[in-house]
Every structure is written in C-alpha cells, then in structure tokens.
N, C-alpha and C positions, 0 to 999 in steps of 0.2 A: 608439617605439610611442605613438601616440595615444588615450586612454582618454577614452569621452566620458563627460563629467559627468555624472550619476545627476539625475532630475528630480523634486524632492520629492511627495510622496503627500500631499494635505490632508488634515489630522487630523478624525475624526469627532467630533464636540460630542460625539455621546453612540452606545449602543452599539445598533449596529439589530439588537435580537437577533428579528426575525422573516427578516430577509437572512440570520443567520448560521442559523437552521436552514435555510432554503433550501440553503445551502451545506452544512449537513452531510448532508440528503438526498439530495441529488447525491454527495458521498462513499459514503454508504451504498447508492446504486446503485451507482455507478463500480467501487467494491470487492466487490458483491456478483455483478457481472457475471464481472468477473478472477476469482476465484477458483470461479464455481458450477462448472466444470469438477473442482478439488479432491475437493468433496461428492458429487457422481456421476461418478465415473471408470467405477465399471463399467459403466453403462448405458452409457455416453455408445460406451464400448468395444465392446459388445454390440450396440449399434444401429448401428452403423460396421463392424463387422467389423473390427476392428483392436485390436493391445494397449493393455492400461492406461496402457504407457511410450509410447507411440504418441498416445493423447487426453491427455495431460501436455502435448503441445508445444502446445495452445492456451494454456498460460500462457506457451509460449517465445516465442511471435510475436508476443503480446502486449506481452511486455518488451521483445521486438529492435526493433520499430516504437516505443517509448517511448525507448528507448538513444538514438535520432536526434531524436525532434522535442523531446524536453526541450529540448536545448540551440539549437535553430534557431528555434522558434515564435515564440519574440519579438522574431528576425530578422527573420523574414516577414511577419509581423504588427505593423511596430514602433509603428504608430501606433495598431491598432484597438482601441475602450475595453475593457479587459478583461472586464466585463459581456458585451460582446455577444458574443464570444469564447467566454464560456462556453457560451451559448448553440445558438452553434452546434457546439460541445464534445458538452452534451448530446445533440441530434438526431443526430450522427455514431455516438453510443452507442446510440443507439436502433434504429437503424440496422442495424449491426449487430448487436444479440442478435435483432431480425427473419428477420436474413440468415440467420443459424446454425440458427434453428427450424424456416429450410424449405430448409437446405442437403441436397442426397444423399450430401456425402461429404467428406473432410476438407480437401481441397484447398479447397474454397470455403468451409469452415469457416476456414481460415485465414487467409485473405482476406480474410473479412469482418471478423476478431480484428484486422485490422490497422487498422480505423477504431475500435474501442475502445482498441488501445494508443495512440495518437495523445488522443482525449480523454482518458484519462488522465494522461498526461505532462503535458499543455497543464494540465488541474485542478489538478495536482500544483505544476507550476509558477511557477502565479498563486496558490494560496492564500494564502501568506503576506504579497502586494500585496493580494489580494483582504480578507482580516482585517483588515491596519493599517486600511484604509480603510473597515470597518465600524465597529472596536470602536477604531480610535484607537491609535498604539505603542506609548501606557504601560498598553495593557489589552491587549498581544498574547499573553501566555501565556493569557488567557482565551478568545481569540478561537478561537486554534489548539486548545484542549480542544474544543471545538465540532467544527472540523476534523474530528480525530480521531475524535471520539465518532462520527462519521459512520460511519470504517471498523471501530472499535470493535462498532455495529450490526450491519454487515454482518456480522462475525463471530456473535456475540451472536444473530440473527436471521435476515440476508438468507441465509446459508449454510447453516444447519441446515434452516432454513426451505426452500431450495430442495430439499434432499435428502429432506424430507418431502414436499416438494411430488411431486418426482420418483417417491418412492416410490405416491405418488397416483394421479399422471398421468405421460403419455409425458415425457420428460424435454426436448424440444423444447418443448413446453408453460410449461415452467417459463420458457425463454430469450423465448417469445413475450412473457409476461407481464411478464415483465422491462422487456422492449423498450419497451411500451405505457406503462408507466406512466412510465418516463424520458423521453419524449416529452412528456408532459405538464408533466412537471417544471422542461420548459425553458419552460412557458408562466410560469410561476409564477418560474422567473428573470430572467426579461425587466421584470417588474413588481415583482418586491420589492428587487432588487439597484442602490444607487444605482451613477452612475456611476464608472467604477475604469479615470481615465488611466494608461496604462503608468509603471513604476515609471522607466526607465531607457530609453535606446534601444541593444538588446542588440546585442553583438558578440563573434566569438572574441577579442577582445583583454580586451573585458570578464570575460570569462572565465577567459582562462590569468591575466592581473592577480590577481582576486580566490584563486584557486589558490594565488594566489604570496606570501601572506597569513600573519602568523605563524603556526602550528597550524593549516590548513585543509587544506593537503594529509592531514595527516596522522589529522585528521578523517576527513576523509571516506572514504580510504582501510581507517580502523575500522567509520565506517559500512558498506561494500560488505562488509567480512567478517562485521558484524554481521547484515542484509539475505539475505546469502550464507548464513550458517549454518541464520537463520530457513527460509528456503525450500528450501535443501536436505530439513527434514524436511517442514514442514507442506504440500508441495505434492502428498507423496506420503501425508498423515496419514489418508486413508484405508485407503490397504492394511496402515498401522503396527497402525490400530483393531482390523482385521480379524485379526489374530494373536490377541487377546485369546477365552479359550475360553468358547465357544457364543454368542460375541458374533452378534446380530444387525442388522439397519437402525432397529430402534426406539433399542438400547441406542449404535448408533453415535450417531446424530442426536442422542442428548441430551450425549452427550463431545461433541461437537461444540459443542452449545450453552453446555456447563459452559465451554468454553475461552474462547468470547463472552462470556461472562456475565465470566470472569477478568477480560476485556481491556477491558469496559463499566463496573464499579468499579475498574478500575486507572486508568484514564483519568480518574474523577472526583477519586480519592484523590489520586491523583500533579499531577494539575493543578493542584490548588489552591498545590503548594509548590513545584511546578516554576521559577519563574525563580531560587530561591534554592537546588536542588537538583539543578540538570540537567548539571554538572560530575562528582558526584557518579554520577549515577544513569547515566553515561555509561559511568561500570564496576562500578557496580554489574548494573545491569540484565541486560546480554548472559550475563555471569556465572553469574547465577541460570538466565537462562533453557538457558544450557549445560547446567545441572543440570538443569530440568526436561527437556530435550531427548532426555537421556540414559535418564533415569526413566519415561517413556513405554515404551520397550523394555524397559530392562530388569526394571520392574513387570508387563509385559505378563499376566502369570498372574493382576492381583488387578484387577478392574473398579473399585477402590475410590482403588487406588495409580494408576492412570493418570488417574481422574479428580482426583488431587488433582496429578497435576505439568501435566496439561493447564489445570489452573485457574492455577497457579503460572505459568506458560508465556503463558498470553493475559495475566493482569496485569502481568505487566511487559514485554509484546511491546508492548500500547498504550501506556506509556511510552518506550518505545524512539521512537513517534514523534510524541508533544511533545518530548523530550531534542534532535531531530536540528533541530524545525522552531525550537526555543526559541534552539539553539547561531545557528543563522542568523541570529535576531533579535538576538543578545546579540554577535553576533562580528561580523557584516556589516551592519548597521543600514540602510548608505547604499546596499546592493547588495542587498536582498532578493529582488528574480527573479533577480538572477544566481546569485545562492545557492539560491536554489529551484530553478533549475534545472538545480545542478550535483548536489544531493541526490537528484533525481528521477533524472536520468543514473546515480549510482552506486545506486539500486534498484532502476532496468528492469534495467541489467547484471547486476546479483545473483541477483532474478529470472529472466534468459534463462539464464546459468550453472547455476542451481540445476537449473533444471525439469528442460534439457539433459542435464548429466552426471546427475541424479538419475534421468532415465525409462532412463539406459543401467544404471545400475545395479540398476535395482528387474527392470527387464527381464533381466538375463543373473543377478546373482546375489542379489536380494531386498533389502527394505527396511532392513535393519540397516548396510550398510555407507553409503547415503546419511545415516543420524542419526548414522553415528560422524562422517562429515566436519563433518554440521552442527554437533558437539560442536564440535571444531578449530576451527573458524572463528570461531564466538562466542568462545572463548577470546583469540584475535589478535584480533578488533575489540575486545575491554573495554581489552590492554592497549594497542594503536595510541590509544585515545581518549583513556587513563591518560596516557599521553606527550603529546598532544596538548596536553590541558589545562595543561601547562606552558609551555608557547609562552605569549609575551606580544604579546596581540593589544590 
C-alpha cells in the first residue's frame, strides 16, 4: 500500500484571532442549525403532523449525510484552499435552513438537512487544518478553544435562544433567520480567513494507515461511544425537561441555557489546561457526564437538581471536544484532516445512531430508557479511552 506523504501547513507568525472568531461563528451556526430541531421538537412535530420520534430524524439525516462526506471531501476536493471550501460550506448551510423554513413536509425537510450535514462534516473536518494555520501548532489547543467555544455558544445561546425564538414566532421563522445570517457569514469568511492549503492529499489508505496507529483505533472507538452516549440523551433533552412538574417553555428555555452556559465556562476553564490534561480528562469527563446524564432523570421531581446536573453535563460535554480535537493534534501531528476526519465520521455515526434508536425508543416506551443506554455508553467510551491512553503512539 502506498501512503502519500502528508504536505506541511505553514506556521502562522502570529495568531489572527479575528479569523479564529469568524470560525467560531460559523461553529455556532453550524451547531446551532443541527440541533435547533432538539429545542422545538414539539412544534416542529405539531406543524408537520407527525411524532416527536419522527422530527428527531432531522438530526439522523443530518449525521448519515456527515458519516459519508467526513471522510471523502478531501478526496474530491484535494486541491481546493480550504478557505474557499468553507465558504462554500457556509452558503450550502444557508441554503438549507432556507429550504426547511418553507418546506410543506418532512420529506423535503430532510433533504434539504442533507446539505447541512455535508457543511458540517467538511467544518468539522478542516478545523483543526483550518487552526494550525491561524494560530500556529504550538498554539493549537488555543486555537481549538475558539472551535469549540463556537458550538459551546450555540448551546449556551443559538439553542435556547431558538426555542425562545420559536416560542415567539412560527418556528420556521427561527430556521429562516438562521439561514440569513449564515449567508452572510460566508461573506466575512471569504475576507478574514488567510489562505488554508490542503493539509495532505487524502485517501482511503490515508486513512485505514492512520487507524492502524498505536491507540487510535481504540480512541476513537471511545470517542463514538462517548458521542453515542451524549446524543442518545440530549437529542431527546427536551421531552427528559418536560417530565419535570409544572415545567413550562420559560422554565425549559432557561435549563437549556444553564446546560450552554456549563459548556461555555467549561470550555474556557478546561482549555486553558487542556494540552497537559486531555489524557486525563479522556476519562474523566464521559464519567462524570454518565453521572449527570443519569441525574437529569432521576432528579426529575427538583428543577433545582436538574439544573445543577444539566450545568455538570454541558461543562464537561465542551471538554469532551477539546479532549477529542487536542488527542489528534498531540497523537497525529503529520495527519490532521485525516484525523479530523475520522473523528467527525465517528460523531455523525454516533449522532445517526443516537437520534435513530433514541426516537424508537422515546416513541414506543419513553425517554428513560434512551438516558439509561446513554448512561452505558459514556461508561465504555471513558474506559476504551483509559485503555487507549496506554498505547505508545
């Protein structure tokens, strides 16, 4: 088998932190588009005519069109600057939360979700090319906080925020708005974003290679059941909310925001110590978040007790992804989009899985038996990572 040589990324003099918010703005759409479906399930369900386990599968289609272009985009695209790439990433996103605002019915709702999972993956992808090459290799756990902080937001803001929104206005309103400003976003990428040659010129060989890597497999492997576990609950965290007695859309919207707000100071805390702690917080984190996962339910009776494991939950769910993008930068140096894109691959899958089996579950026997699985599975990715981290890479 033939592996082609990885093409080095020129180091940035210094760190363009007006590019690296552009990128985290783009995150915080990207992430706030994927999940606005989470925050108004019911509407979404209500104005469709169709179950809550039914408007869930805009985040399956989402993931299953991501499962595929993660790992091909930079096949097909081996030459074009990653810049413009995003670019046209963004207007793809834009694109579609348009399509969804003035779909009649799920079918072309999901269809159109399929040009958001595709930007997605491709962001996903490129970010941690797209970083080195703002803030420089030996400032990449800084870079990737920024990343983060993006989907962090979204949590924190783009999501709450849509469910108030929703609660406002028609809930297609929200997706219009959405759509509009991402749009714009890609004008302000085209201009602030230096140029970002391809890290490598990818192939399946690049890939099963870097797989075959001391401790990668077995990484990532944790990763998907960590990812797995995550989304098994939070994709149905709405109807978990709604158990909670005399809970209404005011008192959801702000659990909602307490979980953002966890993942928005988890993110800053954790990032600072991240390149000397991300072994570490590999099992720790899923661990804990097991615990809060669990605690969501079974506090269900005290608005007080859910919002403190929802807070416990978002702060170390945003460390879960500095931990995953840091492990890439720290374990695969000379292969960063191939590692980027095998991470993204095992999150759309976790993702499609989750929503999948979670909307059959929430549908035939209710929300508790999707956050036992998501228990199990955060358990199996802390200790697959545990293991991992013994591998001598």
């Amino acid at each position: 088998m033939t592996v082609t040589a990885p093409v080095p990324i020129p180091a940035a003099e210094r760190i363009r932190y007006g590019a690296l918010i552009v990128v985290m703005l783009l995150s915080f759409l990207l992430v706030t588009a994927e999940f606005l479906p989470n925050g108004m399930l019911t509407e979404i369900a209500d104005g469709l005519g169709i179950t809550p386990g039914q408007a869930g599968q805009m985040v399956t289609i989402t993931a299953l069109v991501g499962l595929f272009v993660a790992p091909t985009v930079g096949m097909v695209f081996p030459r074009v600057d990653r810049r413009t790439l995003l670019v046209w990433m963004a207007l793809a996103a834009a694109a579609s939360n348009l399509i969804v605002a003035v779909s009649p019915n799920l079918l072309i709702i999901l269809l159109a979700r399929f040009l958001l999972g595709a930007a997605l993956s491709t962001f996903w992808s490129m970010s941690i090319t797209v970083a080195v090459r703002i803030a420089g290799p030996e400032r990449l756990g800084r870079a990737v906080m920024f990343t983060s902080a993006g989907t962090s937001l979204a949590t924190v803001a783009g999501v709450p925020v849509g469910v108030m929104l929703g609660e406002m206005m028609d809930w297609r309103a929200v997706f219009a708005l959405t759509g509009i400003v991402t749009g714009l976003l890609a004008i302000a990428l085209g201009t602030m974003l230096p140029p970002v040659p391809p890290a490598q010129v990818s192939s399946f060989g690049l890939l099963l290679d870097t797989i075959r890597r001391p401790g990668v497999a077995l990484g990532l492997t944790g990763h998907i059941f960590v990812v797995l576990g995550h989304f098994l609950a939070y994709t149905y965290i709405r109807l978990a909310l709604e158990r909670v007695p005399e809970v209404d859309g005011g008192t959801i919207v702000m659990l909602l925001a307490v979980f953002g707000i966890g993942g928005l100071i988890g993110n800053v805390a954790i990032g600072v110590i991240i390149d000397r702690t991300f072994r570490t917080l590999a099992v720790v984190a899923p661990a804990v978040i097991a615990v809060a996962v669990g605690a969501t339910i079974v506090l269900s009776d005290s608005v007080l007790g859910v919002g403190i494991a929802v807070f416990v939950w978002g702060f170390f769910l945003a460390s879960w992804l500095l931990v995953v993008n840091t492990w890439v930068g720290h374990r695969m140096p000379d292969r960063l989009e191939a590692g980027g894109s095998l991470v993204v691959v095992g999150f759309q899958a976790a993702i499609m899985v989750a929503a999948g089996v979670g909307g059959i579950l929430v549908d035939s026997v209710g929300v508790e038996p999707s956050y036992a699985l998501g228990v199990i599975a955060l358990v199996i990715g802390a200790v697959l990572f545990g293991l991992s981290n013994r591998a001598r890479g």
